[in-house]
N, C-alpha and C positions, 0 to 999 in steps of 0.2 A: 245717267244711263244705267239702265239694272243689268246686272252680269249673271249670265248664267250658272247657280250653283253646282260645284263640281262633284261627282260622284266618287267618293274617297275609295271603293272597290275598285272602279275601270283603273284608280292609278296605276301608271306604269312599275312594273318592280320585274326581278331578274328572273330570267326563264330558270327554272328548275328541270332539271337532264328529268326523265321520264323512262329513258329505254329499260330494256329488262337486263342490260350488262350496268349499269350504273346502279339497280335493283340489289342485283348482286351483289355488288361491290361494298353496298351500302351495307348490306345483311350481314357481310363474309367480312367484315375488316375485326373487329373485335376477335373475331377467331383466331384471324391471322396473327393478332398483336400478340396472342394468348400462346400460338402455336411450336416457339421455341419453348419454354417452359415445359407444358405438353408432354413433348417429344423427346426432352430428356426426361423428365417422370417416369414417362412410360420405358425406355430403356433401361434406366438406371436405379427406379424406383419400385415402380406396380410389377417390371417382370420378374426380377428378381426374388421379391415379397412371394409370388405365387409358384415360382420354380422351387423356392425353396421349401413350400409348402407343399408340395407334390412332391419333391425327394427325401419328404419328410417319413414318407410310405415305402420306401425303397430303400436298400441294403446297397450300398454302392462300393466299387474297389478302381476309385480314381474315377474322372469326369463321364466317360464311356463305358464305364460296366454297371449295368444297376440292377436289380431282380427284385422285383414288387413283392412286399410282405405284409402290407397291409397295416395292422396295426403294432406287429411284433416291434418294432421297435419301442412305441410308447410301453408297452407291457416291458420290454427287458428292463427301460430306464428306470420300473417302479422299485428292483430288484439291482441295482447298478451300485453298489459299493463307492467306486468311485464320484460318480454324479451323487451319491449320496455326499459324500465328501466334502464337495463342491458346493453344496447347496450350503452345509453347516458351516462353512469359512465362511460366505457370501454373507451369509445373515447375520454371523459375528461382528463381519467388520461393518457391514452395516448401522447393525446397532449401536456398537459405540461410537462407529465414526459420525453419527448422522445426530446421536446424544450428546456430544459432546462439542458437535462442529456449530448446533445451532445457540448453545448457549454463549459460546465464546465467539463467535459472532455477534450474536446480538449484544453482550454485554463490551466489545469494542465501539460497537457503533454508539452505542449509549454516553461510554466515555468522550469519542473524538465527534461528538457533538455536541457537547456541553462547553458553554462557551469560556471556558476558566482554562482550558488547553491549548496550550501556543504549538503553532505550527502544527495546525492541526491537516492542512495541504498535505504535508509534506508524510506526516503517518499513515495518513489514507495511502498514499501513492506505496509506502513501504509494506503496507499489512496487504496489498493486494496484488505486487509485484510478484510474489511466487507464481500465481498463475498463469501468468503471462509468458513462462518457462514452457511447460508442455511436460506431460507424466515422465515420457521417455529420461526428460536432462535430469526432472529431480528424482529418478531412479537411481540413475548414475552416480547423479550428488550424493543421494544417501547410501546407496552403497559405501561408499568412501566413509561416509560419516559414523557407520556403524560399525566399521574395523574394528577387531578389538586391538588395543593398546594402544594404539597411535588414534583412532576414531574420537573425534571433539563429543560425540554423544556421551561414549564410557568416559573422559576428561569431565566431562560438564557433569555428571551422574555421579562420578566419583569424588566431584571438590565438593557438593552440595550435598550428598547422602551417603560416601562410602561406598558404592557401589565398583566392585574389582574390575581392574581393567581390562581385565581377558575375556570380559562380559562379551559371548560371543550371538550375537541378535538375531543374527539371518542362518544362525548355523542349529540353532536350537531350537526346537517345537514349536514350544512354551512360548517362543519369545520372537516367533516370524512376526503373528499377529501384532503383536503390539508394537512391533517394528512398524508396520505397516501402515497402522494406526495412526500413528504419531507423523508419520511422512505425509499422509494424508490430511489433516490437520494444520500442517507448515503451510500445505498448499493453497488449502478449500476455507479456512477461515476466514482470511481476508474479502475472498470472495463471495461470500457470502455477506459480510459484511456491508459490503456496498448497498446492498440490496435493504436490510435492517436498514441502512444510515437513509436512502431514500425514504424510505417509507416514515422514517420518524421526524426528517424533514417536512412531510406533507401532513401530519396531524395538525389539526386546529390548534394556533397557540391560545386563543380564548379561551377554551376547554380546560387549559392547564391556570388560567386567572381565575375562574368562575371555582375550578375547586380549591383553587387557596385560599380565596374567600370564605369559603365556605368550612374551611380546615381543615381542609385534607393534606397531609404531612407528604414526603417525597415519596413513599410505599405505597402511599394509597393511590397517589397520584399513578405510578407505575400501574396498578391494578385495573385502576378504574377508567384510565385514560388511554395511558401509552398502548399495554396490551390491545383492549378493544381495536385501538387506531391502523394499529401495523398486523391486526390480525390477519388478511386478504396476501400482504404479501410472506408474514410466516406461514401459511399453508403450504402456499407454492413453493418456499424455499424449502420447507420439509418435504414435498413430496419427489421436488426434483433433485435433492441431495439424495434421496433413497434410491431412486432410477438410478441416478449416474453413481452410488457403492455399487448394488447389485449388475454396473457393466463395467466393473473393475476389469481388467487387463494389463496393460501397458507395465504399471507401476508394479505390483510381484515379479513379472514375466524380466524385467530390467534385472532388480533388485535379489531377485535370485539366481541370476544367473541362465537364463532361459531355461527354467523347469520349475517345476512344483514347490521346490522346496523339501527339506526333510521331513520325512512322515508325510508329504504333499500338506505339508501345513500352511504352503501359501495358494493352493488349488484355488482358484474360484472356478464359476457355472461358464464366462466365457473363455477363461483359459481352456478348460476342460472340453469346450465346443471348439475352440483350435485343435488342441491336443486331437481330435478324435476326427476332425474333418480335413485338416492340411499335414497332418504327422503320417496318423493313420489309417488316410483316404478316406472312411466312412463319411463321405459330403452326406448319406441319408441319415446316419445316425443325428450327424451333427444339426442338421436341422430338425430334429427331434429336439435336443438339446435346446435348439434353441427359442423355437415354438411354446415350448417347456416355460419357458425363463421369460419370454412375454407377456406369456400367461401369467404367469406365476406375478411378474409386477404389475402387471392390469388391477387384478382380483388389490394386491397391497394399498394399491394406488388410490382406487375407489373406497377399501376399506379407510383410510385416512383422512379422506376427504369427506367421508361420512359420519365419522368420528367426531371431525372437528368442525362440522356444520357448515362445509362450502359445498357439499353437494345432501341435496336435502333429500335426492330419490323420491318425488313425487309425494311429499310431508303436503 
């Protein structure tokens, strides 16, 4: 008996809602999911960002007195001795912290991945444990550390170089900076490190068979291979160790004692946007200051990045 073939369309399948509130609901749920996020942003983030940028134009003396000036703030800041100050410690410590922070990072990672180094666990965990501290503790710590006479720095400086123990670091100019330096170093190598040690784990180990066949010694190997390889994350490590010198705070502001420093030798661009916004009420100046100082590492930021051919700028 022949059966009637069935019409695989007319099959029965589940009603699907239709209305124009399911419509919505349908439209509106991603938003929703989105809308905590959102709504702190915009609190905590966007309004902030653009208040600060409008009191950037205003002369303020605390939250409620402000008188619009337009551009005179940015004009006095060009003239500002202090902010001048500011700027020249920033970039100091910069420089050498960020020259010296990437080689000795990369050249740890280099060692405690090479596999001739026992308990190589346990040095990772030790060269990257300072940062897990926070600026504020290892302020404290090195204050202590840089005492003079009793201070293990002038101890340690003095068994290995002769250097006097009354070597007084955080009291003297000359020698805030490199005080600083050096604290920052303790901190930021290891962690940086991490980052080198990934990246040299994910190069092709073929890469490195193909040129020893071909004879290439451990130098050239380094040249030819390793650099190329971890180049993507040495960029980002250098560009974001120069952001985070240039928003130095915590660690002078500890270490000296809550102030400058002598001769404001440990001044940096956001101490100085404290100093001028919460000491000295100027909240407009201070977001001048600091307007200033975003700019100022945008323009760095990009320069680097175009330097070293992660941003091509439309090549």
């Amino acid at each position: 008996m022949a059966t009637q073939p069935t019409d695989i369309s007319l099959s029965p399948a589940r009603a699907v809602p239709t209305s124009r509130w399911f419509v919505l609901q349908y439209k509106m749920a991603p938003y929703l999911f989105v809308s905590p996020f959102l709504i702190l942003f915009a609190i905590f983030g966007a309004y902030p960002i653009v208040k600060s940028l409008v009191l950037a134009f205003y002369v303020t003396n605390g939250p409620k007195s402000a008188v619009f000036v337009g551009l005179q703030n940015f004009i006095f800041l060009l003239s500002d001795d202090d902010f001048h100050k500011a700027v020249w410690n920033t970039a100091v410590f910069a420089f050498w912290s960020v020259f010296l922070q990437l080689p000795l990072s990369l050249g740890l990672a280099l060692l405690l991945n090479s596999r001739w180094v026992r308990g190589r666990e346990v040095l990772r965990l030790a060269f990257f444990s300072p940062n897990l501290l926070g600026q504020v503790f290892v302020g404290v710590l090195f204050s202590v550390l840089f005492i003079p006479q009793y201070g293990l720095v002038n101890r340690f400086l003095h068994f290995i170089a002769g250097v006097p123990l009354d070597t007084k670091w955080l009291a003297n100019p000359n020698l805030v900076m490199p005080a600083l330096v050096l604290t920052s170093l303790w901190m930021y190598v290891g962690f940086n490190m991490i980052y080198f040690l990934a990246a040299l784990q994910a190069v092709d180990k073929d890469l490195y068979e193909a040129a020893t066949v071909d004879g290439a010694n451990a130098w050239h190997q380094f040249w030819a291979v390793t650099l190329p390889g971890i180049k993507p994350v040495a960029v980002f490590v250098l560009v974001m160790s120069t952001i985070g010198s240039f928003q130095l705070f915590e660690l002078p502001w500890i270490m000296l004692n809550n102030s400058a420093g002598p001769d404001q030798a440990g001044l940096t661009i956001v101490m100085y946007l404290y100093q001028t916004g919460f000491v000295t009420g100027d909240l407009g100046y201070a977001s001048t200051v600091g307007w200033t100082l975003a700019l100022g590492v945008l323009i760095i930021s990009l320069f680097q990045m175009r330097v070293t051919g992660a941003w091509k700028g439309g090549d």
